[in-house]
C-alpha positions as CSV (number, residue, x, y, z in Angstrom):
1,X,0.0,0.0,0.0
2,X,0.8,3.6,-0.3
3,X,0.2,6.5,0.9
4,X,0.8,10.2,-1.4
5,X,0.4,12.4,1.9
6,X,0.9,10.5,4.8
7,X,-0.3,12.2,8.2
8,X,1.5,11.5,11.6
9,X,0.8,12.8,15.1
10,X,4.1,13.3,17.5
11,X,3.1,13.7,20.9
12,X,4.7,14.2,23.8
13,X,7.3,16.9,26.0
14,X,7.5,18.6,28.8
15,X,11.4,18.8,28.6
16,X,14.4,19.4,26.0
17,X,14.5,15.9,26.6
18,X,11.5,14.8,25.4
19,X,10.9,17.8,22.8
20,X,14.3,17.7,21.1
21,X,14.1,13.8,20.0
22,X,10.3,14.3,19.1
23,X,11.6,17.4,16.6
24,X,14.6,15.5,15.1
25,X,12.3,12.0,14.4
26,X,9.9,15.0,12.7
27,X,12.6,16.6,10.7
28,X,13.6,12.7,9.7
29,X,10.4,11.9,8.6
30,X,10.3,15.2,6.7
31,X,13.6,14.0,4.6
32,X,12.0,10.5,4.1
33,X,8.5,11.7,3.0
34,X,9.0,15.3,1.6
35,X,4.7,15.2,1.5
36,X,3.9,14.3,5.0
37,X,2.1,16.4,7.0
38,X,3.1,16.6,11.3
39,X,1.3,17.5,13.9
40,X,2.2,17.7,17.0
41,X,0.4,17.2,20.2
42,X,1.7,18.7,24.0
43,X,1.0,19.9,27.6
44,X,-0.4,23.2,27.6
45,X,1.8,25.4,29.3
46,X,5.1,23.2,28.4
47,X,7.8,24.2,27.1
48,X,6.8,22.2,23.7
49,X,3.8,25.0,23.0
50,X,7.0,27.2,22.0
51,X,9.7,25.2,21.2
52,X,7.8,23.0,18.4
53,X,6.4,26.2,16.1
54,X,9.7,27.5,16.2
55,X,10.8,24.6,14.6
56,X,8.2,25.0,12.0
57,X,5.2,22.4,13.5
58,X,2.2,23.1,14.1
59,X,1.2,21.8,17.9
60,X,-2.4,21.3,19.7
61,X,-2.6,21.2,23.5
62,X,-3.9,18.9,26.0
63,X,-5.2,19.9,30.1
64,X,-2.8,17.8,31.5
65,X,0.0,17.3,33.9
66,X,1.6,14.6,36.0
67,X,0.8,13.2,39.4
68,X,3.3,14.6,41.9
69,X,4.9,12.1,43.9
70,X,4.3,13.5,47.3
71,X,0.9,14.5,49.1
72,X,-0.2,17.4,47.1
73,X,-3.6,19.0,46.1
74,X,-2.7,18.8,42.3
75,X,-3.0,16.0,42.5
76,X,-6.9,15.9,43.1
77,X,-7.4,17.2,39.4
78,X,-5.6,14.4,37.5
79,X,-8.3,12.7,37.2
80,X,-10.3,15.2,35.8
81,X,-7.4,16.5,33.2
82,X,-6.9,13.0,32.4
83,X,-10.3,12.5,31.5
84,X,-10.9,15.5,29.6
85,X,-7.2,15.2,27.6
86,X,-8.5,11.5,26.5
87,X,-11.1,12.9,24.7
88,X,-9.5,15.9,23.8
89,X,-7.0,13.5,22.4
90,X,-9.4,11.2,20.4
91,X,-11.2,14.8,18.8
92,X,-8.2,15.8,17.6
93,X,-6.9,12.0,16.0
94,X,-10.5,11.8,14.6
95,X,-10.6,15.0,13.1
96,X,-6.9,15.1,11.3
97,X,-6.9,11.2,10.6
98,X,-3.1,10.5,10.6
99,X,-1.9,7.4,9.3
100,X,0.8,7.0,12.4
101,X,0.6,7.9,16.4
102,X,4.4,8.4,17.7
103,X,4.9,8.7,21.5
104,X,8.2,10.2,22.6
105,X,7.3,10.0,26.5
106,X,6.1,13.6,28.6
107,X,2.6,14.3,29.7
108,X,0.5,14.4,27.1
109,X,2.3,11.3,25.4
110,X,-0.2,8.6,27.3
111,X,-3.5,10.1,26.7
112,X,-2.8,10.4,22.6
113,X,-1.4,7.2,22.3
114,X,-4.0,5.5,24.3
115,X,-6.7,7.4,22.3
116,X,-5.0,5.8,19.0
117,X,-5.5,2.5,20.6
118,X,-9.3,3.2,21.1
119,X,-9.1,4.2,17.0
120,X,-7.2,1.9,16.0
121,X,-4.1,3.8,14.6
122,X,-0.8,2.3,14.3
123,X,1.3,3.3,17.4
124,X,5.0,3.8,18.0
125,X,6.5,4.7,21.2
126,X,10.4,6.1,21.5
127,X,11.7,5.2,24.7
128,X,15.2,7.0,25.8
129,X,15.9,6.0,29.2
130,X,17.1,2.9,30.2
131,X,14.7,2.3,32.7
132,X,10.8,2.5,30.9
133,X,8.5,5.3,32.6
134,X,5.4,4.9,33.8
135,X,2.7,5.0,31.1
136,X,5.0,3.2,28.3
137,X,5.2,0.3,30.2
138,X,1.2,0.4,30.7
139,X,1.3,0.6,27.2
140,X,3.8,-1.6,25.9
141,X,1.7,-4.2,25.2
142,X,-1.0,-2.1,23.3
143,X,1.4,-0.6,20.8
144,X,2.9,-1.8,17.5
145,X,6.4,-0.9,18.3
146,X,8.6,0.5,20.8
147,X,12.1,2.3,19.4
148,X,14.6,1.4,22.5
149,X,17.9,3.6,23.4
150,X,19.5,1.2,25.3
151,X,19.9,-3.1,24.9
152,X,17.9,-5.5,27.2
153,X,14.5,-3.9,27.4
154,X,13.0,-6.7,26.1
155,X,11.9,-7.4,30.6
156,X,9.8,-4.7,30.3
157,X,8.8,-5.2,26.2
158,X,7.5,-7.8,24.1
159,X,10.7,-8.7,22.3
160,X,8.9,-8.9,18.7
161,X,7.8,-5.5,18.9
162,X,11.4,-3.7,20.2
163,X,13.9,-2.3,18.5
164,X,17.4,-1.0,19.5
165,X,17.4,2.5,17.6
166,X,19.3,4.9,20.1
167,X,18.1,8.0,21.0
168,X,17.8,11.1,18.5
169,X,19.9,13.7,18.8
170,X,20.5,17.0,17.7
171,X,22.9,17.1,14.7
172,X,24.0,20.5,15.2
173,X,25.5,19.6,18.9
174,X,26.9,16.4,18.0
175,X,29.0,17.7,14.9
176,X,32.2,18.0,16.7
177,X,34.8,16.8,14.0
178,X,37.8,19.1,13.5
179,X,36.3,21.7,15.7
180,X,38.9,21.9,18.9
181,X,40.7,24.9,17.5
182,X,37.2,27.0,16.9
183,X,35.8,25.7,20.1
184,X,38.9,27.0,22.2
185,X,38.7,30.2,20.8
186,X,35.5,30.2,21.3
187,X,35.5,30.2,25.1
188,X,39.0,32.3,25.0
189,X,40.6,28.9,26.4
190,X,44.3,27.6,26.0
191,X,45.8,25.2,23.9
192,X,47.7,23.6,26.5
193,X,45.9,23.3,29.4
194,X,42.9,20.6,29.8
195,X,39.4,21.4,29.4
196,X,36.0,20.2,31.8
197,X,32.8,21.0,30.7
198,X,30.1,21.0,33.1
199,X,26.4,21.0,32.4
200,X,23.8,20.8,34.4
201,X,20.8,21.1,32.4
202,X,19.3,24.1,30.8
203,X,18.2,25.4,34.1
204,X,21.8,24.4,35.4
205,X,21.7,22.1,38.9
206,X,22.7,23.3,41.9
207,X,24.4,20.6,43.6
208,X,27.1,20.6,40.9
209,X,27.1,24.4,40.8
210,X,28.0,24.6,44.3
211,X,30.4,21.6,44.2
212,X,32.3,24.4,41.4
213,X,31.9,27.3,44.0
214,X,33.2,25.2,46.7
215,X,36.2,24.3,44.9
216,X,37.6,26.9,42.8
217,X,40.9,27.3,44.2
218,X,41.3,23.5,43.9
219,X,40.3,23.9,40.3
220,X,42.6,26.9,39.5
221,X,45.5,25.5,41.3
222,X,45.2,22.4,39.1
223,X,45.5,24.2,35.8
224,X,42.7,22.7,34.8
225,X,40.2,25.1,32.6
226,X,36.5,25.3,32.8
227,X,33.4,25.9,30.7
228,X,30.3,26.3,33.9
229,X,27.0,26.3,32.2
230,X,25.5,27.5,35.4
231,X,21.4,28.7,34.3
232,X,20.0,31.7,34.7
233,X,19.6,31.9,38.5
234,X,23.7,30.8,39.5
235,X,25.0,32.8,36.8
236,X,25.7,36.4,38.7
237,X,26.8,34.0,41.9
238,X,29.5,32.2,40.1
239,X,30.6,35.1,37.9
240,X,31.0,37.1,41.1
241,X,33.4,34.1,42.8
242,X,35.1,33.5,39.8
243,X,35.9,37.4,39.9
244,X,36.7,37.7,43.2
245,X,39.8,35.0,43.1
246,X,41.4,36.2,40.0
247,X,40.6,33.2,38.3
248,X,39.2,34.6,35.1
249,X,41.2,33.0,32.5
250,X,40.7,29.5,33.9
251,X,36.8,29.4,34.8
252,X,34.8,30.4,32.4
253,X,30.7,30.6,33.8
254,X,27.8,30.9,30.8
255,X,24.6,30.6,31.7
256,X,23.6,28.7,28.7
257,X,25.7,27.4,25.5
258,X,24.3,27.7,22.4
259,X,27.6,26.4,20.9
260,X,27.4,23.1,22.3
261,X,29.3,21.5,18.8
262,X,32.2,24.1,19.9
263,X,31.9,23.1,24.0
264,X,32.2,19.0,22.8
265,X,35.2,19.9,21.1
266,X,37.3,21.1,23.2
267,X,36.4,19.2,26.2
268,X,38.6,16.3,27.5
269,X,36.1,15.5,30.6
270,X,32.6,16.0,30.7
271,X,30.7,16.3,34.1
272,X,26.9,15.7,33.2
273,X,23.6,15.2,34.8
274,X,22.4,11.8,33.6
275,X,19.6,12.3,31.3
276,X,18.6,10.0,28.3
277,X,19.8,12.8,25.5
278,X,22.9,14.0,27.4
279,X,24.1,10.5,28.0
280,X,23.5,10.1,24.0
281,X,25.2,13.2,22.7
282,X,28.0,12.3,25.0
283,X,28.5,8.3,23.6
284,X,28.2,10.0,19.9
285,X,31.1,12.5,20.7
286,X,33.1,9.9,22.3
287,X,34.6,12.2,25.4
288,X,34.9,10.2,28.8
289,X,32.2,11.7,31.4
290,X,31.1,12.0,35.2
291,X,27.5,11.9,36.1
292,X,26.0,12.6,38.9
293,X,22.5,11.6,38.6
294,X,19.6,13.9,39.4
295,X,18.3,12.1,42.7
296,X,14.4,13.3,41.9
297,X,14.1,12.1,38.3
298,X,11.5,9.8,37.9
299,X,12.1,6.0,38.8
300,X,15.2,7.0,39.6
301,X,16.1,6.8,36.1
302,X,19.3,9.1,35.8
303,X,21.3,6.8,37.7
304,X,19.9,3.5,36.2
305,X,21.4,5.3,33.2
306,X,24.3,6.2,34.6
307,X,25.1,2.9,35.6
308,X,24.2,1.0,32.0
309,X,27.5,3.2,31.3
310,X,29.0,2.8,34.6
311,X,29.0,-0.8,34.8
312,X,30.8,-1.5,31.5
313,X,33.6,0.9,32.2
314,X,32.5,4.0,29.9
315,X,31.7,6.6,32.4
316,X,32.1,7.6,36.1
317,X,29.6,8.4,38.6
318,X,29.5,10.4,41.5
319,X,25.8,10.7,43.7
320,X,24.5,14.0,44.4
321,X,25.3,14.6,47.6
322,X,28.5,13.8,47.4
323,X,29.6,16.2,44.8
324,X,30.9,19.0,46.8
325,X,33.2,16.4,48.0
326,X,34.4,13.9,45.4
327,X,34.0,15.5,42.4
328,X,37.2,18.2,41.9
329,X,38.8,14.8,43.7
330,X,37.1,12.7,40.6
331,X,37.8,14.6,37.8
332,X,42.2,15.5,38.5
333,X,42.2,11.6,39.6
334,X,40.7,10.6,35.6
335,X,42.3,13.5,33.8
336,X,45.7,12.1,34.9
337,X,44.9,9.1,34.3
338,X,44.7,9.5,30.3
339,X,44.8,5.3,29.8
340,X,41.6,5.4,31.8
341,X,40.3,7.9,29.8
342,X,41.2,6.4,26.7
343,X,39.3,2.9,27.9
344,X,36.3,4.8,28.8
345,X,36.3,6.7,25.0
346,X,36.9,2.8,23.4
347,X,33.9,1.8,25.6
348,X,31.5,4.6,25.2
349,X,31.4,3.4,21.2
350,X,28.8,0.8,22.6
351,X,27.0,2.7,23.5
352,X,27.0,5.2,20.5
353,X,24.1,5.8,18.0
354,X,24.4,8.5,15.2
355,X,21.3,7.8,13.3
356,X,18.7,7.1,15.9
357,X,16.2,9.3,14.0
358,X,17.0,8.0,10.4
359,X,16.2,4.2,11.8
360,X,13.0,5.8,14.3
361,X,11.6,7.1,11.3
362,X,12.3,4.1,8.8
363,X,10.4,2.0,11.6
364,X,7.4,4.4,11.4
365,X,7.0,4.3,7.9
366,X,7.1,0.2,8.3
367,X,4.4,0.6,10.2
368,X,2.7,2.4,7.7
369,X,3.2,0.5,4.9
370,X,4.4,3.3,2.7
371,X,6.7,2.9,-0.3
372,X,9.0,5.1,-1.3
């Protein structure tokens, strides 16, 4: 069978995390079947309702948010969000008709995919954490194929309807190649002296922004230089200390990098909350890494990520209340140790997978049996 102008629903969000793969699968699509038509579906109020036009979507809302995990009065209107973005959910499939339902995992991810079940659409879920969330493993069963990230899912997915695809990433951040010199002028860095990039997140993390602030001097007096991607509220805190020792040319705090081919480049040590898509940009790039997991993520899924890594000898970890103390001790220990590093590098190629979105999208169009 084919189809001339395919239509597919995306849905899902809430995060970079989330939003970013869900764009890239999109923009695969797009190259695959230049007459598709994609619309998206989010939270209202998430960060998707912006982020997706700007990419050139078009996006439709749903009243909905997640349970919080403590005793909380939001939590009496689930329910009644979840009830009203089912329906809102099956209008909006019934009305545009796509041929395909993809589920990339955020709020509004369940109710859409749960209301293509109920109409019988052919359903795909992307699933970039190591350890399944909530509603996909609800679902697992229902849907006609889940796109993995990491090996061995198959105890929480039928194993005929999983495939190991990696995790889409964005092409402008991974494209690292030949870049060093441009990334270390860049940040107005050395040649010489080693470079550790830290990120913690768009909104930065304070645990390992005040593990930096508490050991600056320990830093400086290593040599070692430093791009701090701090977020918008650490930013004027860490400029100010970084001011106030004279250390300047060494520490270098941004509150956001929009460069982040240039920052890959001319790191030699990454330290790295543990999320799905900054684990994946970091196996692409091939640089050895620290994370320290966020302790409140779902599940606990940052550090069940973390440790897929951990455990095969391509990454260090470090828990988040113990940064202020082991992690300036972490990072000298593995920058002089370079045959470490170079055995975390060859095993972080395992782990690596380029073309997540090229094989995410193939898998869709399998599923809807269209030629090309």
């Amino acid at each position: 069978m084919s189809l001339k102008q395919p239509k597919i629903v995306i849905s899902g969000g809430g995060t970079g995390g989330h939003i970013f793969p869900a764009i890239a699968i999109a923009d695969a699509l797009r190259r695959k079947l230049p007459t598709c038509s994609v619309l998206f579906i989010g939270a209202k109020g998430r960060m998707e309702m912006q982020r997706v036009p700007l990419a050139g979507y078009e996006i439709k809302g749903l009243w909905i948010s997640g349970i919080q995990r403590s005793l909380s009065l939001h939590n009496l209107s689930f329910p009644v969000k979840l009830v009203s973005s089912l329906f809102r959910a099956w209008a909006i499939l019934k009305s545009f008709k796509p041929d395909l339902v993809i589920g990339v995992g955020g709020y509004a991810s369940g109710p859409t995919l749960r209301a293509a079940i109920w109409l019988r659409i052919p359903t795909l879920i992307q699933e970039q954490n190591s350890f399944p969330g909530i509603t996909n493993k609800l679902l697992g069963n229902k849907v006609d194929k889940i796109c993995v990230a990491y090996e061995h899912m198959e105890q929480w997915f039928p194993p005929q309807k999983t495939k190991l695809t990696g995790n889409p990433l964005r092409k402008e951040a991974v494209d690292v190649a030949g870049k060093r010199t441009e990334g270390l002028k860049f940040f107005m860095l050395e040649s010489n002296l080693p470079v550790v990039l830290l990120i913690g997140g768009s909104q930065g993390a304070r645990a390992l922004n005040q593990a930096v602030e508490q050991n600056l001097s320990g830093i400086a007096a290593s040599g070692t230089q430093f791009i701090w991607q701090t977020g918008e509220s650490f930013f004027d805190k860490a400029v100010a200390s970084v001011e106030k020792m004279g250390y300047q040319h060494l520490i270098k705090p941004v509150v956001f990098i929009n460069r982040m081919d240039l920052a890959y480049a001319c790191a030699d040590l990454i330290i790295s909350r543990a999320g799905a898509m900054a684990i994946s940009e970091i196996a692409v790039i091939g640089k050895p890494a620290i994370f320290i997991p966020l302790p409140t993520a779902a599940e606990n899924h940052q550090m069940k990520n973390a440790r897929r890594l951990s455990d095969a000898g391509a990454a260090s970890i470090i828990e988040n209340h113990l940064a202020s103390q082991q992690l300036i001790p972490e990072m000298l220990r593995l920058l002089n140790n370079p045959e470490q590093l170079n055995r975390m590098m060859a095993q972080l190629a395992r782990f690596a997978i380029a073309d997540a979105d090229e094989q995410i999208a193939a898998e869709a169009i399998k599923l809807m049996s269209y030629e090309h």
